[in-house]
N, C-alpha and C positions, 0 to 999 in steps of 0.2 A: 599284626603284620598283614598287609595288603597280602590278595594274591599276585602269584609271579608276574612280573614286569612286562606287559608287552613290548617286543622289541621296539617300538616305533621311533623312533630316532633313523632316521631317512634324511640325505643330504643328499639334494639335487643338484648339481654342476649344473655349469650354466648352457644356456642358448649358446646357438655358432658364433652369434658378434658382440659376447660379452664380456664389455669394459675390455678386448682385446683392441692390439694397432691393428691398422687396418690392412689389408692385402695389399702391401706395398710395389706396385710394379710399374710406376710409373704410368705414363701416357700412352706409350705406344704396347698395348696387348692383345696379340691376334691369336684367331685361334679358339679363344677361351672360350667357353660355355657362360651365358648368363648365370650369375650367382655366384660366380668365382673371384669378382673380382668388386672392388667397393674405390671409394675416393680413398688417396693417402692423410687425407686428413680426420683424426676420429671423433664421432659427432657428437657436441656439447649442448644439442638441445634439448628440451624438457625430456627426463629418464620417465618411459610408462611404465618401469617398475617401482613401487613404493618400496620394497624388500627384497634383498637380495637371498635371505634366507628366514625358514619357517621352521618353527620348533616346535613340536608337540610329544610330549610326552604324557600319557593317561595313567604311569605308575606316582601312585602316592610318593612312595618311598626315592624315587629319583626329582619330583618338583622342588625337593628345597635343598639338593646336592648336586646331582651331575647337569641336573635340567640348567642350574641356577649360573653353574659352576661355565659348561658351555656356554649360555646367553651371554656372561661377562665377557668369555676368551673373545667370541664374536665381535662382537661389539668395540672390543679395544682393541681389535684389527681391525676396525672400520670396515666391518660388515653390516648392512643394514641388516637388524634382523627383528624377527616379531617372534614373540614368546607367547605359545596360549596360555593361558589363566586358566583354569579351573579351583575360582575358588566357591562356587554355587551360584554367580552368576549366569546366567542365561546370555552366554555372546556368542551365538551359531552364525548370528549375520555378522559381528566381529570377526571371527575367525575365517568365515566365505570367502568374506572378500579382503582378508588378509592372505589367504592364498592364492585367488588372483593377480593379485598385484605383486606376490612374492616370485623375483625372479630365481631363487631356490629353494625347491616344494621339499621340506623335513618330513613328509607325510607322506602315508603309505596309500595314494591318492594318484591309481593306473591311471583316471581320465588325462591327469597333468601329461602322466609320459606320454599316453599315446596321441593326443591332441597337440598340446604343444610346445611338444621337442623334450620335455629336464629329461634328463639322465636320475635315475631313483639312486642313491645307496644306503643303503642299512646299516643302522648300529644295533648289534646283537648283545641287550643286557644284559650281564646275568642270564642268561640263557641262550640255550643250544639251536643252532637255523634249525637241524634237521627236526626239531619242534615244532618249529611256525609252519616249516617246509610239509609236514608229516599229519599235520595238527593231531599234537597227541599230548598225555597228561591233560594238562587242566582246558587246553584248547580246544580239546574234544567232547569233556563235557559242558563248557562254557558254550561252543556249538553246539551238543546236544538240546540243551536249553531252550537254545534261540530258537532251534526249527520245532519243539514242541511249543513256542508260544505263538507261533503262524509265522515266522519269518522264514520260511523254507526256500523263498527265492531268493531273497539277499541274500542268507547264507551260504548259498551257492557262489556266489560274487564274493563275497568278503574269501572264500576259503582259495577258489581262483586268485585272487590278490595277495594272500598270502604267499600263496605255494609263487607265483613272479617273484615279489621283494626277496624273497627269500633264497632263491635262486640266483639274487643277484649277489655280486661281489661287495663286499662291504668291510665294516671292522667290526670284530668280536670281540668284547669287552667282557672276560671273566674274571682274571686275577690283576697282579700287575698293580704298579701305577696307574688313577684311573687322571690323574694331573697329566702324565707321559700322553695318556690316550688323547688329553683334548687339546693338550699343544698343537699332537700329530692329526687329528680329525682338524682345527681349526688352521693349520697352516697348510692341510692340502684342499682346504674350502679356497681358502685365500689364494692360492697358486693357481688354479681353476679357477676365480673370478678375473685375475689376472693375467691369465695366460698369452705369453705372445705367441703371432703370427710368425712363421720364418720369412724373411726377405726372399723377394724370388725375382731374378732380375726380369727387367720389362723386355719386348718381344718375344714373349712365348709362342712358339710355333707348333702345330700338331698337336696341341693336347685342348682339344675342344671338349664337350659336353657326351661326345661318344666315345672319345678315349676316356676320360673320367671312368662312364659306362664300366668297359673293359675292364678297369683295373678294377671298378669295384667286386665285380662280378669274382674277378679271381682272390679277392682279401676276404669276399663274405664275412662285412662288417655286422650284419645281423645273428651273425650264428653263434652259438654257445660256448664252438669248440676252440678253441686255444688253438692260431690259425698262423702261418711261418712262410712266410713269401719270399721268395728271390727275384732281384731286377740284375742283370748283369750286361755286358756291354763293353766294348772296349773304350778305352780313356777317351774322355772330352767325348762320348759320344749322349749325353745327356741324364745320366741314372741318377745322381742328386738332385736336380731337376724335379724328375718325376719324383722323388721321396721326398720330395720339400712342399711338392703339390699338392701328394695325398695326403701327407701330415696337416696342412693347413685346413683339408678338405672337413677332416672325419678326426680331429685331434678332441674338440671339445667335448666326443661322446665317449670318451673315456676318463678313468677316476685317474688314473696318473698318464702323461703323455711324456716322452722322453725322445728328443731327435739330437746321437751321439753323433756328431759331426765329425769326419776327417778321421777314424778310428784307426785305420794303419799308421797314421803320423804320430799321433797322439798317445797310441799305443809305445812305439818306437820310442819317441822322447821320454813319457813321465812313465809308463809300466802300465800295465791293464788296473792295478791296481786303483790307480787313478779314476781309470773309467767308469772300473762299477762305484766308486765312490759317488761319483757325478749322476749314476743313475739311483742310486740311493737318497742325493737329494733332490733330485729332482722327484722322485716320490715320497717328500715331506719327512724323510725318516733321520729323527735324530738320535744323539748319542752315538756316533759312530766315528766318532776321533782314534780311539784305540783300537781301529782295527788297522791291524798290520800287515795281513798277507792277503791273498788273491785266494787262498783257501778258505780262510778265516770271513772271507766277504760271502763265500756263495752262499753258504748256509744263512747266512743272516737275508742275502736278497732272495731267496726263494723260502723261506719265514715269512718275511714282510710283502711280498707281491704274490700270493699264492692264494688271498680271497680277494683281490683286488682286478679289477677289469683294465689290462694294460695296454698302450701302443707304445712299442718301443723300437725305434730305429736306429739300427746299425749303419753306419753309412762310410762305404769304402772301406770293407774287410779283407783281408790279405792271407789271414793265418787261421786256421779250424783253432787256435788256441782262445783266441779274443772269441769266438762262439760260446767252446766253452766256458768263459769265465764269466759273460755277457746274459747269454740264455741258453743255454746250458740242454734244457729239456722243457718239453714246453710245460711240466704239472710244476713249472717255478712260477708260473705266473694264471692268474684268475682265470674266470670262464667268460669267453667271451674277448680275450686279448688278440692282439695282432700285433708280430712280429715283421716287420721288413728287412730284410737284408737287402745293401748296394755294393758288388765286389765285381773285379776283372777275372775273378779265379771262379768257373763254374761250376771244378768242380766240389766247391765247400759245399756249395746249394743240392747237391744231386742227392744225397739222403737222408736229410734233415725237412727240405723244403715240402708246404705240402701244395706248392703252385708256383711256375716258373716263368718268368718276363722277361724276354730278351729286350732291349734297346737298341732301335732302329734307327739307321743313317735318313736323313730326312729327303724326302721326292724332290725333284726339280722345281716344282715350283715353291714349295716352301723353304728351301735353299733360297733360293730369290730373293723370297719376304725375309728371311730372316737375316741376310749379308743389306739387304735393303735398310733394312732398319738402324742398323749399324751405321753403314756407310753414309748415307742420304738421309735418315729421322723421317722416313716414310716407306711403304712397303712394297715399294716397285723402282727401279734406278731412275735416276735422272736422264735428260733427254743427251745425246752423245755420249753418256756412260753404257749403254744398253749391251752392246756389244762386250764389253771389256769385263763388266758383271759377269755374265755369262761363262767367261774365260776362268773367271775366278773360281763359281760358282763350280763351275766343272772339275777343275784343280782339285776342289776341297770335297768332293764328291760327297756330298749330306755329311759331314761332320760338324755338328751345331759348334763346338767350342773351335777349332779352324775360323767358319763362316763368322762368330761375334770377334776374334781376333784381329783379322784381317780387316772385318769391315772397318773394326775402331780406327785400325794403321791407315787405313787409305781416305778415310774419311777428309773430306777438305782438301785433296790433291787435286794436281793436274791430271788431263789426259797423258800429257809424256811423262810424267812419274809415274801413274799405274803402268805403261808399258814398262818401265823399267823396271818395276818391282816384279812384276809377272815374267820380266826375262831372266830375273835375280831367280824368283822362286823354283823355278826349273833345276836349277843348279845346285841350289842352295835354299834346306828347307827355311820356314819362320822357326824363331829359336825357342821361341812359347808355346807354339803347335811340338814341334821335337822332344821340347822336356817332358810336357804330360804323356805322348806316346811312349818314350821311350824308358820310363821306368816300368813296364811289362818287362821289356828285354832285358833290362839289367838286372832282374832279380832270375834270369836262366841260368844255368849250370853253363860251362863252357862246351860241352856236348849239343845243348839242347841251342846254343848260340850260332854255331856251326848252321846245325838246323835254319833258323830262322835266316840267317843271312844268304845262304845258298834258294832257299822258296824267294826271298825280295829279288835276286840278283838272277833267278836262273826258273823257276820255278813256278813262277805265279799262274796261274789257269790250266795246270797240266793233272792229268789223272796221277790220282795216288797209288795207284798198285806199282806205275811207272816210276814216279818220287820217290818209293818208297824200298824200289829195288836198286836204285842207283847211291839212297843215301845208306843202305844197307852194305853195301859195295864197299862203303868208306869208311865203314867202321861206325858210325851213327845210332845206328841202337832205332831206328825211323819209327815205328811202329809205338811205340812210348813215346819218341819225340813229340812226331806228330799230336799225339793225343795234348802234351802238355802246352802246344803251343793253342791247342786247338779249348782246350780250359782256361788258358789264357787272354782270350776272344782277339791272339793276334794272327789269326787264320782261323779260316771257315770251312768244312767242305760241304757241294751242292754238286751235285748229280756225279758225282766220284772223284769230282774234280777239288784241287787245291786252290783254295781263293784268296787276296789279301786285298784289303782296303787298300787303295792308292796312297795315300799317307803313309801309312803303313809300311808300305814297300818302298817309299822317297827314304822313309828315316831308315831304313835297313839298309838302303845302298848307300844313304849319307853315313852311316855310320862305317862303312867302306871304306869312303873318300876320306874321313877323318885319319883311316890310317896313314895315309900319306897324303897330302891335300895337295902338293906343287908336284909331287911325280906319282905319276899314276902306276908304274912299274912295280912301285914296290907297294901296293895294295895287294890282297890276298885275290881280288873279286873283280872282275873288268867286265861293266856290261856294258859301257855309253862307246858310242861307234868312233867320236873325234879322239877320247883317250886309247881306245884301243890301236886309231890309225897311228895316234902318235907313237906308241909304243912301238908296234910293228916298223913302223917305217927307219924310227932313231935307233931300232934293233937296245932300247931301253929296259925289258923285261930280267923278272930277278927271280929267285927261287921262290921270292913270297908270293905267288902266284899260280894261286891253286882252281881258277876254272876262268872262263872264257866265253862269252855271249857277244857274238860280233854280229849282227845285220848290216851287212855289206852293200847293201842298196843305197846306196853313196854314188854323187855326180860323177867321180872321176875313179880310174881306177887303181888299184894297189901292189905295188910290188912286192912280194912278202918272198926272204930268201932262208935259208937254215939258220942263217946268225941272228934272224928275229927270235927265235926260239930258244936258240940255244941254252940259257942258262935259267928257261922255266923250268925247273928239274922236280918240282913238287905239283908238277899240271895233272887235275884228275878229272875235268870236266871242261870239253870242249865242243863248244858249239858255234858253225860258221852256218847262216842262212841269210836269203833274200827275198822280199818281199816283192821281188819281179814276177813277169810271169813267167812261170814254172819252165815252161814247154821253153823257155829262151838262151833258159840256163849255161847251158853246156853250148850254145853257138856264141853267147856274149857274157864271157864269164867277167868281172869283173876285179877279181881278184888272180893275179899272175902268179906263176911260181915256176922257179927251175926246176928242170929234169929231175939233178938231183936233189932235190929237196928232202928236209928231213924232220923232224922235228919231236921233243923227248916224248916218249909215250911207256916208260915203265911204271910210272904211274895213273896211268891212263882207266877209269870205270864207263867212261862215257864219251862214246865219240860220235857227234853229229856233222858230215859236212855237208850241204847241202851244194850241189854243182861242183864239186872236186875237177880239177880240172886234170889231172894226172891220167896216165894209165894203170898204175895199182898203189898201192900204199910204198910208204920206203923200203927199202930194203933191211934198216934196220928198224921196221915195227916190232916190236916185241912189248906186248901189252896185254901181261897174263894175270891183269886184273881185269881187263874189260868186262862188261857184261852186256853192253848193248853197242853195234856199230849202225848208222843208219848213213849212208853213200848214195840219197836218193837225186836222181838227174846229174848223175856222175858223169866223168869220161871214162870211168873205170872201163879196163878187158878184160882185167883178170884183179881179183882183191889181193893177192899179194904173193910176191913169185919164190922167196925161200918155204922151206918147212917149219909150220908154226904148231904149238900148242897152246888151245889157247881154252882152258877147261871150265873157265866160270864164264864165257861168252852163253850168254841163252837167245839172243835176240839178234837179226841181221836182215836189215829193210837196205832193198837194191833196187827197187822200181823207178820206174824210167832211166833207169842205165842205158839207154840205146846201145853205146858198145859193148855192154859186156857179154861176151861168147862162153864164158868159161869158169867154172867155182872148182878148182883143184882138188880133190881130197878134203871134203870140208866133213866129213863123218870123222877121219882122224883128227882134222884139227882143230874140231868144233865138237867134242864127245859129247857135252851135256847140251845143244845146242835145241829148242822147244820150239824156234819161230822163226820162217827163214820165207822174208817178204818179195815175192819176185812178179811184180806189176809191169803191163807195158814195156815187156823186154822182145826185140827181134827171135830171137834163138838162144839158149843156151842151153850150157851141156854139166848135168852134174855126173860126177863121178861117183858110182856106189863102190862102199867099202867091202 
C-alpha cells in the first residue's frame, strides 16, 4: 500500500470570460469602466486553451479509481481535460505545457493562481486539510527528508503552497459515495465553465471604474473572512443594478455563485423553501428532492457550502425570515465567501451586515445622460427638446427607474405631447413609477400610514423634534413611526430635518386624491391650493377631513365664511401661509373673512395661520388639544377674549403681530406653555399670574 494520498486533486474555475455570454448591454453604455463591458456577441475564434481542465493525481492507489473515474465524468460532460500519466514515462514537458494550455489548473501550481487569474480548489483524499495545512504525519517526515537531501529552499515553497491550497475551500472526500462526489465535483466544474453573465440593461450611468473601486473596497473580495454587505435604497432607485454589476464583476472567482432574483416575490408565491432549493442547485448539490421543509434545508445548505468559497446574492429582501433560511450565519458558508444583500427595509442589514451601501439618486447631469438615452438613443436631448428634458429630468429628481420609464414613454413624441404629458404628470403620477414606490407604503401598519401621508401632505422639509410633537398630539406613536418609515428609505432625515423624495411625496398625496378623485372634500388631506379654493369657496368640506395645507398666494382673492368649515369636525392640522412678502401681509391679506367667523377647532393639535386677518380667534375656539399655535403677521390685539384652558399648548410664535397690545392671563391658560415667540412687536403687555 502506497503511502497516504496526497491531496492534489485541485480544480481551477475558470478565467472572467470563460465560455460565459458576454456582458450583455447593448450599445449605448456610459459610465462604465474599461473591462466591464465586451461585444454582445461571444467569440468563436481560435480557443488559446487546449484544456479546460488538468488532472494530476501522484497517489498510486487513486490512478486507476477516482483519478480514472473523474477523467471519464469530465470528459462526458464535455470538458476538455488532460490526465497526467505517470506510468514511468518521463513527460515533464508533457505535462508543462499541458498546464499552460489548461484553462483549469487541477494542480497545486500558486504560479497559475497568482499570475494568471484560476481560482485553485482542493480535493481532500482520504485525508485531513488540517494535515496538508499543518504538515504533519507523514508530511512532515516526507519534508523532513527533503531538507536533509539539500532542498531546503524549495521546501520552504512547497510547504507555503501547501499551507494556501489548503486553506482554500474545496471538497473533502472521506466516507460517502465517492460516484456522489464526482457527479457533484464534475457538475460544479461544468457550472463554472458555464456560467452566465446576468443581463444588465444598457445605459448604465454612474457606475464607472471608481465606483466599481468603492464597492470593492467595502466586499473585500480578497479577504478570507466570510464577508455580508448591505445595498439598500428606496424602490426604483437602482440596488439590483448595482448587485447585478458586481455579480458579473467578481462571480467567476468563486466555487459556487448564486444571484437569488426577486426574493420577496418569489418568497411570497412558492415559500423560502423554494429558494434555498434553487441555491442548493445552483451549487451543484444533488439528491435533494426529499427535502421538505425550510428546516430540513438549512442543515443540509450549511453542510454542503461550509468548505466552499461562495457569492451569494439576495436580492430584494423584505423579511429577517428569508435571511434566515437563506444565510442564516455566516460559518454556513466557506472562507473567503461574499454575501450581498438588496432590500428597502434597512433595518434587516443593521446587525448582521458587516458594511453598508446606500443607493443614491443620480446628479443632474447624469439624470440627463440617462432619461437621454431613453428618450433620444444618445446621451444628451435633441435640439428643441433641451428645455422640456430638463423639466422632466427635474420632476424625476435622480430616480434611474422614473428617468428609463418616462424616457421610453416619451420617446418619438411631439413637442405638444411632452407638454401635455408634463401637465398630466403634475396631477397625476406615471402608474409604473407609483407601483414600485408604493409598495413600501402598503406593507405599513395603518398607524405608521397616517405617518407617511401627513410627512407627503404636510411635512416634507420640516425639523423633527416639531413633526414629531404634533404627530404625537394625534395619537401617532411618531418616534417609532418615524424610525420605520425612515428603515423603509421612504423618508430620510439630514440636519434634523424630515426629508422625502419628490416622488415620494407625489405618490403619498396621490394616494390622497385616490380617495376621492372628483371631490376633493371628502379626501382626508387637502394640500393643492385650486382644490382647497374649491372647497372653501362651494363651502364643499366633510368630516373626512383631517388637516389643511393652503398657500394662499393665489391671483385673486378668497372669501372664506363659517359655512366653509363647518362640517370639517374631524380637522387636526391646519395650516394657512403665503409666500408673499411677509412685511405685506396684514395690509393685503388675501384671504377675507367675517367678523364673525368661526371655524371647528375641537380637534385642533396644530394651528398655523399666517397673516390672520381677524382681531382675536373666535369666540368659540376651544382647542384643548392644541399644542402649537403660530399667528405670525397677524391682525391679532388680543389672542382670544373668553377664558381658555388650554393645557397641552407648549408653543405660541406671534412675531410681527404689529397690533397686538395684549396676551390676557396666558400663565392660567397656557399652564404647561415652554415657548412664547414675540418678534417685532410695538408694545405688549403680559399679565403675570
Amino acid at each position: 500500500m502506497s503511502e497516504l494520498p496526497v491531496v492534489e486533486e485541485i480544480t481551477s474555475t475558470v478565467w472572467k470570460s470563460l465560455n460565459r455570454e458576454a456582458f450583455h448591454v447593448g450599445k449605448n453604455l456610459v459610465g462604465m469602466g474599461r473591462g466591464r463591458a465586451s461585444s454582445t456577441s461571444t467569440s468563436t475564434s481560435t480557443d488559446p486553451w487546449d484544456y479546460e481542465a488538468y488532472i494530476s493525481f501522484r497517489g498510486e492507489d487513486t490512478r486507476n479509481n477516482f483519478r480514472d473515474y473523474l477523467y471519464a465524468a469530465l470528459c462526458q460532460k464535455g470538458i476538455r481535460t488532460f490526465a497526467e500519466d505517470l506510468k514511468g514515462r518521463d513527460i515533464a514537458s508533457t505535462i508543462l505545457e499541458a498546464i499552460k494550455k489548461s484553462r483549469c489548473a487541477l494542480e497545486m501550481i500558486i504560479e497559475c493562481k497568482n499570475q494568471n487569474g484560476k481560482l485553485i480548489i482542493p480535493i481532500f483524499y482520504h485525508i485531513e486539510p488540517s494535515d496538508v495545512r499543518k504538515q504533519r504525519g507523514r508530511y512532515a517526515e516526507a519534508f523532513r527528508k527533503h531538507e536533509k537531501s539539500g532542498f531546503a529552499d524549495k521546501t520552504q515553497r512547497w510547504r507555503e503552497a501547501m499551507t494556501l491550497v489548503a486553506n482554500l475551500s474545496g471538497w473533502h472526500i472521506q466516507n460517502g459515495s465517492e460516484a456522489d462526489a464526482i457527479e457533484e465535483i464534475t457538475s460544479a466544474i461544468l457550472g463554472r465553465l458555464s456560467q452566465k453573465v446576468l443581463y444588465v440593461e444598457e445605459g448604465l450611468i454612474g457606475m464607472d471604474s471608481g465606483f466599481i473601486e468603492t464597492i470593492m473596497q467595502m466586499i473585500k473580495p480578497l479577504s478570507s473572512d466570510v464577508h455580508m454587505v448591505g445595498i439598500y435604497g428606496l424602490g426604483g432607485i437602482g440596488k439590483t443594478t448595482i448587485a447585478k454589476v458586481l455579480f458579473n464583476h467578481i462571480a467567476s472567482d468563486f466555487m459556487v455563485a448564486s444571484f437569488m432574483a426577486d426574493v420577496r416575490e418569489i418568497s411570497k408565491r412558492n415559500g423560502l423553501l423554494h429558494l434555498q432549493m434553487q441555491l442548493l442547485r445552483d451549487s451543484s448539490i444533488r439528491n435533494i428532492e426529499s427535502v421538505s421543509n425550510v428546516d430540513e434545508a438549512i442543515p443540509i445548505i450549511k453542510a454542503r457550502l461550509c468548505f466552499k468559497k461562495v457569492l451569494l446574492v439576495l436580492d430584494d429582501v423584505d423579511n429577517s425570515n428569508q435571511l434566515e433560511a437563506l444565510a442564516g450565519d455566516r460559518n454556513w458558508f466557506g472562507p473567503g465567501s461574499i454575501i450581498i444583500v438588496t432590500t428597502r427595509e434597512k433595518h434587516l442589514l443593521e446587525h448582521k451586515m458587516d458594511a453598508l451601501y446606500e443607493a443614491k439618486k443620480l446628479e443632474d447631469k447624469e439624470s440627463i445622460q440617462l432619461f437621454s438615452w431613453y428618450a433620444f438613443d444618445q446621451n444628451h436631448p435633441k435640439e428643441c427638446y433641451e428645455t422640456l428634458s430638463s423639466s422632466v429630468v427635474h420632476y424625476l429628481d435622480g430616480l434611474p427607474l422614473g428617468l428609463k420609464v418616462l424616457g421610453r414613454f416619451l420617446r418619438g413624441k411631439t413637442i405638444r405631447e411632452w407638454d401635455s404629458e408634463l401637465c398630466k404628470l403634475k396631477q397625476e403620477p406615471n402608474q409604473e413609477i407609483q407601483g414600485v414606490l408604493k409598495r413600501s407604503y402598503d406593507e405599513l401598519d395603518h398607524t405608521r400610514k397616517q405617518i407617511f401621508l401627513d410627512v407627503a401632505c404636510f411635512f416634507n422639509g420640516e425639523d423633527i423634534d416639531f413633526v414629531t410633537r404634533i404627530l404625537d398630539a394625534c395619537n401617532f406613536y411618531a418616534e417609532s413611526g418615524i424610525r420605520v418609515l425612515t428603515d423603509k428609505c421612504l423618508i430620510s432625515i439630514l440636519d434634523n430635518k424630515i426629508w422625502m423624495h419628490d416622488l415620494i411625496q407625489q405618490m403619498g398625496r396621490e394616494i390622497v386624491r385616490q380617495e376621492s378623485p372628483e371631490d376633493p372634500g371628502k379626501r382626508s388631506r387637502l394640500c393643492y391650493p385650486e382644490g382647497i379654493s374649491r372647497v372653501l369657496a362651494r363651502k364643499t368640506g366633510t368630516e373626512a377631513i383631517k388637516g389643511i395645507l393652503f398657500n394662499f398666494s393665489i391671483p385673486k382673492p378668497i372669501h372664506i365664511t363659517t359655512e366653509s368649515f363647518v362640517m370639517m369636525k374631524n380637522l387636526k392640522l391646519l395650516k394657512f401661509y403665503s409666500q408673499l412678502e411677509s412685511t405685506s401681509l396684514s395690509e393685503d391679506n388675501r384671504m377675507q373673512l367675517s367678523k364673525d367667523f368661526e371655524f371647528p377647532s375641537y380637534e385642533l393639535r396644530y394651528l398655523y395661520w399666517q397673516g390672520y386677518p381677524l382681531e382675536s380667534l373666535p369666540s368659540s375656539f376651544h382647542a384643548e388639544d392644541l399644542v402649537e399655535l403660530d399667528m405670525c403677521y397677524s391682525s391679532l390685539k388680543q389672542l382670544w377674549e373668553n377664558d381658555l384652558l388650554l393645557e397641552k399648548l407648549n408653543t405660541i410664535r406671534l412675531s410681527c403681530s404689529q397690533h397686538l397690545t395684549e396676551i390676557t392671563d396666558i400663565s392660567l391658560s397656557v399652564p404647561n406653555l415652554e415657548k412664547l415667540i414675540l418678534v417685532c412687536l410695538r408694545s405688549t403687555h403680559l399679565l403675570e399670574s
